[in-house]
N, C-alpha and C positions, 0 to 999 in steps of 0.2 A: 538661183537655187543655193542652198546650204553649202551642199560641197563646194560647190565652184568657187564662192565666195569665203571657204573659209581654204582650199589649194590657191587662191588667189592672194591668202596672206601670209601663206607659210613660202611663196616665192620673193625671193632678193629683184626689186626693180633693175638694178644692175646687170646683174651677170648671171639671174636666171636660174641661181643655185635654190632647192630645196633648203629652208632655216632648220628643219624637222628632222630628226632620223625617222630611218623608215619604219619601224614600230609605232612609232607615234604618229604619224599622219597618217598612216593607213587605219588603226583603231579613230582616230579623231574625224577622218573621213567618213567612215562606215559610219560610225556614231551619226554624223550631219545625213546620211542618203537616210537612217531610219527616220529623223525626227522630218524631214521633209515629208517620209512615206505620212507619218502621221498627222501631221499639219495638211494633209491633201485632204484627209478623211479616210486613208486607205486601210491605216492599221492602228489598232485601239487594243487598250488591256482587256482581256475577259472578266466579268463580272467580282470574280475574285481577287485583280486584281495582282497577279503574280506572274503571268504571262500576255504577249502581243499575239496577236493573232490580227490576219485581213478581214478587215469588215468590210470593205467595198470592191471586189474583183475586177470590176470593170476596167480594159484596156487603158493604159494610161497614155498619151500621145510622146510621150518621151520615152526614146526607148529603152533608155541606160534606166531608168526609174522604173519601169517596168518590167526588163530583166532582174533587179534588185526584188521587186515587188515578189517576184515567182521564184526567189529562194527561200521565201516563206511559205515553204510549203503544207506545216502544220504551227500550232501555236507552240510559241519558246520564249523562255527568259531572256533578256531584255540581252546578256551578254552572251547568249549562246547566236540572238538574232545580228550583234556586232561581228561574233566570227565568220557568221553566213554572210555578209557584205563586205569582209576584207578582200577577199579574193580581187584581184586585177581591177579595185577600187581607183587609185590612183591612176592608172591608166587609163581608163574609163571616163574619170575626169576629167585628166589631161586634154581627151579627145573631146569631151564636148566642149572645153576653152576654145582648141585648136577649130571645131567650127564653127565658133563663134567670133572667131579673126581677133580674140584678145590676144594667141601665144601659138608660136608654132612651134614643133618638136622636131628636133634634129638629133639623130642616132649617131653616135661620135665614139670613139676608141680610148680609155684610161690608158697613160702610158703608152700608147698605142697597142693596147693587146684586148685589155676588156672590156668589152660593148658596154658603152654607158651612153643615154640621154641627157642632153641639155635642152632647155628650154627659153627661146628666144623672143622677146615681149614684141609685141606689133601694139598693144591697145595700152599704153603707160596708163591713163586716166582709170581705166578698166581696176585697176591697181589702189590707184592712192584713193577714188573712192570710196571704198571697202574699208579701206588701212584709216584711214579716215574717220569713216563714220567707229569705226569699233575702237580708234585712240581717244575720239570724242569719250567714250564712257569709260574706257581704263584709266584715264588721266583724270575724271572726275569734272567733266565740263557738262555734260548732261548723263541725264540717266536711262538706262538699258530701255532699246523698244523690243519688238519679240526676234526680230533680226541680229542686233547686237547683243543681246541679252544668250541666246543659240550658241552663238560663235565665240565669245566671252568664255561661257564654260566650259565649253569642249578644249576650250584652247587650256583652260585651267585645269582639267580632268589629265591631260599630257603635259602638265607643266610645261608648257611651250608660251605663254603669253608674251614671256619678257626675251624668247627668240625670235618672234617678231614683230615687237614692236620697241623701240629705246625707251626707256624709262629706268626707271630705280623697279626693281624686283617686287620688293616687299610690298611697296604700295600699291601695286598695280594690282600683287593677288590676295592682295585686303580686299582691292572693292573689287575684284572678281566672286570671290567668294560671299559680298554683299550682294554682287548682281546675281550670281546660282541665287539667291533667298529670294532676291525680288519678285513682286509682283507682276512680272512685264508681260504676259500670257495665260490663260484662259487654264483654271482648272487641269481640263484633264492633259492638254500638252504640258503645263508644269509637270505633272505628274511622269507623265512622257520621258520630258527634258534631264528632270533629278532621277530617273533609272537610267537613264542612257548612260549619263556624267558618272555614275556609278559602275557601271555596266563597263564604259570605256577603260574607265581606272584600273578597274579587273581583268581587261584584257592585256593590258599592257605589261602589268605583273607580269598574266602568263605568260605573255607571249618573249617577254626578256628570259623568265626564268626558263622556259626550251631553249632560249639561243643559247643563254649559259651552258644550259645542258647538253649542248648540242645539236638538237633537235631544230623542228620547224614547224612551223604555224602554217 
């Protein structure tokens, strides 16, 4: 899936550190569980165009996807439906990695005082696969399919692309920003794809400028 694969590239093969602050992978997260809702057939724009709404109700066998699925509970713009899947996004992930024997989570003490998680790799390959197939089209060696093409922008929408992966900056979110135009995807999930990447960018804003403020998301 979406997420997994795109919490799959924002961890350090190493040492199992998050690349991302957490505004950014949790918006970049959420972003990947809607466009996955969409690519299912679950959820589509209404006729005008302006808002998602579920078009297909029906139980989904996964159940982090279908928990996600049923906080849509009326139709929303594309960034208000990002805020409704940040909530304990990343953990949510995490746990479907963890049973899927790619990463186990161990709950560890900063300083020894405040409860922090690490996360410790069992499936390395699980890893460079992903890292891989999505360096293949940042680096300009083939071009976006609807997988790498996904994960490309989202990772562009948080400017994260060049925390995890090495390269030169600039180049990478040159043909980032080629791959967001490309053709790699069927109308309407383009369609999809370019609100979310938008929709992400807008949260991110927000959601920095409450930390500023004090506040919380």
């Amino acid at each position: 899936m979406l997420p997994e694969d795109l919490m799959l590239l924002s961890i350090d093969e190493d040492d199992g550190r998050v690349l991302m602050d957490t505004t950014s992978i949790h918006n970049a997260l959420a972003g990947a569980v809607l466009l996955e809702l969409v690519n299912a057939g679950r959820v589509a724009f209404e006729p005008d165009g302006k808002k998602l709404a579920v078009v297909d109700p029906a139980p989904l066998p996964n159940e982090f996807l279908q928990e996600s699925l049923s906080r849509l509970n009326k139709p929303m713009k594309p960034q208000r439906a990002v805020e409704r899947f940040r909530t304990h996004v990343r953990d949510n992930v995490m746990a479907q990695l963890e049973g899927r024997g790619v990463l186990s989570v161990e709950k560890t003490k900063m300083l020894g005082i405040f409860p922090t998680k690490s996360y410790v790799i069992q499936d390395r390959r699980a890893i460079s696969d992903v890292r891989d197939a999505v360096g293949d089209v940042a680096f300009g060696h083939r071009a976006p399919d609807e997988r790498t093409g996904a994960l490309i922008s989202l990772l562009y929408a948080v400017k994260a692309l060049h925390k995890v992966l090495d390269g030169d900056k600039r180049e990478m979110n040159a043909r980032a920003k080629e791959s967001s135009a490309a053709n790699w995807t069927g109308a309407a999930v383009q369609k999809a794809m370019e609100a979310v990447q938008v929709a992400v960018m807008a949260a991110v804003v927000a959601s920095t400028a409450v930390a500023a403020g004090g506040g919380s998301s």
